[in-house]
C-alpha angles and dihedrals in degrees: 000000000000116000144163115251135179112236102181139306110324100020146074124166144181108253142160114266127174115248123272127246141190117291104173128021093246090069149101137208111214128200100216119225106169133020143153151198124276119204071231084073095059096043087055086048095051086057092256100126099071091186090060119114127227121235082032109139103228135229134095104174118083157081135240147156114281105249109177126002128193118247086257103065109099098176109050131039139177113312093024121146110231147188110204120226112238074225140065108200128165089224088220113079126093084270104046094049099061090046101260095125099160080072101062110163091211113102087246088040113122124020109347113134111092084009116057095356132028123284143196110287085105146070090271150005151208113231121199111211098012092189093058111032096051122075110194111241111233113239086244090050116088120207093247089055091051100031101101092036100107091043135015087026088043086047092044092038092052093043090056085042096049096045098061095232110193130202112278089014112147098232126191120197116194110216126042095196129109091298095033091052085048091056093040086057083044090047091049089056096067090052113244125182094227131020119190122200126194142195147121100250116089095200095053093047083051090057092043084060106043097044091057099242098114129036089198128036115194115191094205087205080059108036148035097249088179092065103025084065099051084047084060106048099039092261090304106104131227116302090226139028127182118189113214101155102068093203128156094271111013094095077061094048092042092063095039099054090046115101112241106283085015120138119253112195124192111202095158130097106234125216097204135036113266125216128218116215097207093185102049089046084040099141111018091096095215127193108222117198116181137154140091126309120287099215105192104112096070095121093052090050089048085056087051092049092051088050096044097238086122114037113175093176093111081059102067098073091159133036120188133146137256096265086061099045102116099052073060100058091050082043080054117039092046099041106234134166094017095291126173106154132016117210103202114192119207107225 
């Protein structure tokens, strides 16, 4: 089968991989039909996911038909539509049972697939803990509807839910790209009176705006944010920021912008490590939240999607199919032709 497989530090590349088959009787084996590219990949491409394997095929965003289960997998069966956790988690250790499934004590827990074992930009893949790892995909639900719901909607989903946003909360989220959109949907959910969003990209914040998922759009190469943000909210500051863009200098926006006992919320991979200057932020009393996605709500955001409460159509800018995908990735990484999503279709 063709796949997409990370070679070192610097390179991925489609090669030729034998199909995969059951190792455990708790798995399943997906045919993928739809995937994408994560801006995760290329941090594990640029060398910044230490834990990532060489020779791993990537991918860990997409949906498929189930193909083969192990005796073991009660839920899913053959022929079964399917959107695929960014997680594999047993369900069963001190983490998983109070919900914190990025933390996975089995030696596959966590995120593992594209990263430590191999993942879905290919014809087929191997999935730990099927029962718990596959969420079924409604009839009236399409694969590009479902398609980020185990990743960039579970990311976006956990972020709303971590920084206690309150009803008529004013509410910034740093990033509008493929995750930021995604936390700005999430945010809406909880129903603030304001929500801000903030890049440095005009024609993201454009899309933010007419898409309904921010009041306010602050463009940080234009204008003071700093300040804009204390004009909005009489001097006092949001009562919740989320930081979804992982830039060189957005963890320090983020705690600026927040009001004094307010919630910052990093939902971003950095590339490179972040300081906190406890005395200049000495006396805001601010609630930090950090950490990878705890993916464990998926079928709860598969019941929004169905209803329409959460729509990431205005994500996927780009489609293609497996044999290009690696005109994509350079599309993507570089951020050409206005991309913000890639649906790949595996033919």
């Amino acid at each position: 089968m063709k796949a997409v497989v990370y070679k070192h530090t610097g390179t991925v590349a489609l090669e030729e991989r034998p199909l995969p088959g059951l190792l455990d009787s708790r798995d399943a084996v997906i045919k993928v039909t739809l995937t994408t590219i994560c801006s995760s990949d290329i941090h594990i491409k640029h060398g910044a996911v230490p834990r990532a394997v060489p020779g791993t095929i990537l991918g860990h965003e997409f949906v498929g038909i189930v193909d083969q289960v192990g005796n073991d997998v009660k839920r899913f069966k053959p022929g079964d539509r399917v959107a695929v956790n960014v997680e594999t988690f047993c369900g069963e250790c001190f983490f998983c049972k109070r919900g914190y499934v990025n933390n996975c004590t089995d030696e596959h827990g966590g995120w593992a697939l594209g990263c430590r074992i191999d993942g879905g930009q290919a014809e087929y893949v191997r999935v730990p803990f099927a029962d718990n790892g596959l969420t079924h995909i409604p009839d009236d639900v399409t694969d590009e509807d479902a398609l980020f719901t185990g990743d960039i909607l579970s990311t976006g989903y956990w972020g709303a839910s971590l920084a206690e946003i309150k009803p008529a909360d004013t509410v910034a989220v740093i990033g509008a790209g493929p995750t930021g959109l995604c936390t700005l949907m999430c945010a809406g959910l909880y129903g603030p009176a304001r929500v801000i969003a903030i890049d440095v990209s005009d024609e993201r914040l454009e899309l933010a705006k007419k898409q309904g998922l921010a009041d306010i759009i602050l463009n940080p190469l234009k204008q003071d944010v700093v300040q804009e943000v204390l004009r909005l909210t009489e001097g006092r500051g949001a009562d919740a920021v989320l930081e979804a863009a992982g830039g060189k200098d957005t963890f320090q926006t983020a705690w600026k912008i927040a009001r004094p006992n307010a919630v910052v919320c990093v939902v971003a991979m950095y590339e490179e490590a972040q300081v906190i200057p406890l005395p200049d932020m000495y006396g805001k009393n601010l609630v930090f939240k950090t950490g990878g996605v705890d993916a464990s709500c998926c079928g709860e955001i598969m019941e929004l999607i169905r209803a329409g409460r959460l729509d990431t159509s205005c994500l996927i800018t780009h489609r293609t199919t497996l044999e290009h995908i690696m005109e994509a990735y350079d599309i993507f990484e570089n951020k050409k032709d206005h991309v913000i999503k890639y649906a790949v279709n595996i033919e």
